[in-house]
C-alpha positions in Angstrom: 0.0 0.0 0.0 2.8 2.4 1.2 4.5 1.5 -2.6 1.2 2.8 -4.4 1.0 5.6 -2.5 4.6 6.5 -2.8 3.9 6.1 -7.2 0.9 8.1 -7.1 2.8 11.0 -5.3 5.6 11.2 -7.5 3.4 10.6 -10.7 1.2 13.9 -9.3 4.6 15.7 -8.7 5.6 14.6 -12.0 2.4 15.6 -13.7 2.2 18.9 -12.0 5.8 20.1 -13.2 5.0 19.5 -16.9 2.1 21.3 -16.4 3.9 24.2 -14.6 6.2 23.9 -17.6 3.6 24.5 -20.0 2.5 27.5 -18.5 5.7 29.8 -19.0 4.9 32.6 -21.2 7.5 33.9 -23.8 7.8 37.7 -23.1 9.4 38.6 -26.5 7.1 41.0 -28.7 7.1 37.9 -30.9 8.9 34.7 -32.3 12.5 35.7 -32.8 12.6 32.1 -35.0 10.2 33.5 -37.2 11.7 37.1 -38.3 9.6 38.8 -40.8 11.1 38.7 -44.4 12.6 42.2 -45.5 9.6 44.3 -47.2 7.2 42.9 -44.9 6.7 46.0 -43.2 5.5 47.9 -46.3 2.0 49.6 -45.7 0.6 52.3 -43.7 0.0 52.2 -40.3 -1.7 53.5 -37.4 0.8 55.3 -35.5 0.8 56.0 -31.7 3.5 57.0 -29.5 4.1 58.8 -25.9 7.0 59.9 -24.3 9.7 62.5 -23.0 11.1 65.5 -25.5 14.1 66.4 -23.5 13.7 67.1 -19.8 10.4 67.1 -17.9 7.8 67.3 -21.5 6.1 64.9 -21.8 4.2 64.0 -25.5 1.7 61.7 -27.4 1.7 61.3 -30.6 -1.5 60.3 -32.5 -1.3 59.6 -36.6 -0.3 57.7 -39.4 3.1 56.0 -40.4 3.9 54.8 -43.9 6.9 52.1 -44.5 8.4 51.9 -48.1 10.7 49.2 -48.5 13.0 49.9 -51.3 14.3 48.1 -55.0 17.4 46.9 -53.7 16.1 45.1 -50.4 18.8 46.7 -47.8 15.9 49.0 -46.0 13.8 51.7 -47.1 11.6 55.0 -46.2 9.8 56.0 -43.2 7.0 59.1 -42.7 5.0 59.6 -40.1 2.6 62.6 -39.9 0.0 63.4 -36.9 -1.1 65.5 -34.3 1.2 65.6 -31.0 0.4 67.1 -27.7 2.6 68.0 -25.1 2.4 69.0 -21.1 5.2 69.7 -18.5 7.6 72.5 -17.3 10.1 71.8 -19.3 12.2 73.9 -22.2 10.4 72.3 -25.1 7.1 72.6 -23.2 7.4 76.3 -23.5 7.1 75.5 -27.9 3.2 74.2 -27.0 1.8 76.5 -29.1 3.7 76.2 -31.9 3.9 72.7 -31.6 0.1 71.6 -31.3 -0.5 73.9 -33.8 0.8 72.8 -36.8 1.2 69.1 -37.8 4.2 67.4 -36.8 6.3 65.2 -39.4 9.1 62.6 -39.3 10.7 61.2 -42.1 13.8 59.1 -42.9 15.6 56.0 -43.8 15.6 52.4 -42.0 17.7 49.6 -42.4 17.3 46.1 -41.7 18.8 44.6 -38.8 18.7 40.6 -39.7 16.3 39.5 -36.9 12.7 41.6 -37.5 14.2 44.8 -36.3 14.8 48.4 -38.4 17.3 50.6 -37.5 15.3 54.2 -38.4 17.2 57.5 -38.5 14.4 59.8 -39.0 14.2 63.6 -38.5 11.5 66.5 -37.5 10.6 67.9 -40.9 9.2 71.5 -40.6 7.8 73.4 -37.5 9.8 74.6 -34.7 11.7 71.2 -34.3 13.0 71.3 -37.9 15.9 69.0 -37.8 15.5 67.2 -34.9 17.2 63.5 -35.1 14.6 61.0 -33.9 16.4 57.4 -34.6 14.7 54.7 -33.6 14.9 50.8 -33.0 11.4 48.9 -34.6 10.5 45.6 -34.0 8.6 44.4 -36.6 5.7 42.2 -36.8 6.2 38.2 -38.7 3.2 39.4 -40.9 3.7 43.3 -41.0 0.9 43.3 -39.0 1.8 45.5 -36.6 4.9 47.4 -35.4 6.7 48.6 -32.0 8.7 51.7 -32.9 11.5 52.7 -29.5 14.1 54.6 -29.0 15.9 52.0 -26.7 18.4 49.9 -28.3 17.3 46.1 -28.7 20.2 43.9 -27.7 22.4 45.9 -29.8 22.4 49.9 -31.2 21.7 51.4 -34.2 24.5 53.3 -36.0 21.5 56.1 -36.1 22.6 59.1 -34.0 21.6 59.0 -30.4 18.8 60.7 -29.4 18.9 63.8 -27.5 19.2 63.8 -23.9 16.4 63.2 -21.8 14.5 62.2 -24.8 12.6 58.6 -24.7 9.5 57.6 -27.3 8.0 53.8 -28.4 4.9 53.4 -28.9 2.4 50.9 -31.8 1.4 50.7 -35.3 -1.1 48.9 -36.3 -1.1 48.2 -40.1 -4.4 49.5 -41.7 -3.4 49.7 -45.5 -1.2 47.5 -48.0 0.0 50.9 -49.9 3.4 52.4 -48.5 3.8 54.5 -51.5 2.4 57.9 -52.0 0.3 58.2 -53.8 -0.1 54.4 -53.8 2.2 52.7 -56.8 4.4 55.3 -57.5 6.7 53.8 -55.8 8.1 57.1 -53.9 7.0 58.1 -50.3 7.5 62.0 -50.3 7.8 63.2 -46.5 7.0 66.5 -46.5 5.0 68.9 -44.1 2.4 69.8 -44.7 
C-alpha cells in the first residue's frame, strides 16, 4: 500500500511540473525564429506614440506611419505625420503653441537589422523642431501586421545618431493599409510637411 502511494505521489509531482512547464509565457514581442522577411513592413500604419522631449515634457503622438521598402532590399523610407500634444515645465514645453498647432512630421531612412528589427534614423521635418534626429529601434511584426517603434536599443544599437538627452518615445502601429507609397504605386513616399 505504502508503494502505491509512494507512485501516485511522485506521478502527481511529475504531472504537476510538466504542467507548470507548459504554462511559461514567452515575453518577446514575438517569435524571434520566425523574423519577418525584408519588405514585410511595407503599408501604412496606425501610429501612436508617448514619451519625453528632453527634460520634464512629456508628448503623445497620434497619426499615421507609412513604410516603403526599397528596389534593392537593404531598407527603405519612413514618414509619419500626426497631431502631438505635449504637457510639462520643461524647455520644449514652452514651444506648445507652436507645436500643437501645426502638424508634426518625421521622415527618414531604416535599415534592416537581420532578426525583425529596423534601425530608423528619422528627422522632425518642418515646424519649430526642424531637424531634430529622432532614430529609432522597430521591431517588426512576422506578418507586417503591426509594429513597435523605440528609442531604446534592442540587444544591440543602431548606427543612427543617439537621441537627445532626456529624450525617450516607443509606442504601436497597427497596419491599416497595403500601400506604402504615396500616392499608392508610384513607388516614392514623399515626406513632407504639410
Amino acid at each position: 500500500m505504502q508503494a502505491a502511494k509512494r507512485i501516485s505521489l511522485i506521478l502527481a509531482i511529475l504531472l504537476g511540473a510538466a504542467g507548470a512547464a507548459g504554462d511559461v509565457t514567452d515575453p518577446t514581442p514575438y517569435d524571434y525564429e520566425r523574423s519577418p522577411a525584408p519588405g514585410r513592413e511595407r503599408g501604412t500604419y496606425m501610429a501612436a506614440a508617448t514619451g519625453l522631449l528632453g527634460p520634464d515634457c512629456f508628448f503623445s503622438f497620434i497619426g499615421t506611419a507609412k513604410l516603403l521598402p526599397n528596389p534593392n532590399g537593404t531598407g527603405g523610407w519612413h514618414c509619419a505625420k500626426g497631431g502631438i500634444e505635449v504637457s510639462g515645465p520643461g524647455p520644449f514645453c514652452a514651444l506648445k503653441p507652436l507645436l500643437e498647432a501645426t502638424p508634426f512630421v518625421v521622415g527618414g531612412t531604416y535599415t534592416y537589422n537581420g532578426d525583425g528589427t529596423l534601425c530608423e534614423s528619422l528627422a522632425v521635418i518642418g515646424g519649430p523642431l526642424d531637424g531634430r534626429q529622432v532614430p529609432f529601434h522597430t521591431y517588426v511584426d512576422p506578418n507586417g501586421k503591426w509594429v513597435w517603434v523605440t528609442m531604446q536599443d534592442i540587444a544591440y544599437g543602431c548606427d543612427a545618431p543617439a537621441p537627445a538627452p532626456g529624450s525617450t518615445s516607443a509606442g504601436p502601429g497597427f497596419r491599416i493599409g497595403a500601400a506604402g507609397d504615396d500616392p499608392p504605386g508610384s513607388g516614392a513616399l514623399p515626406c513632407t510637411n504639410p
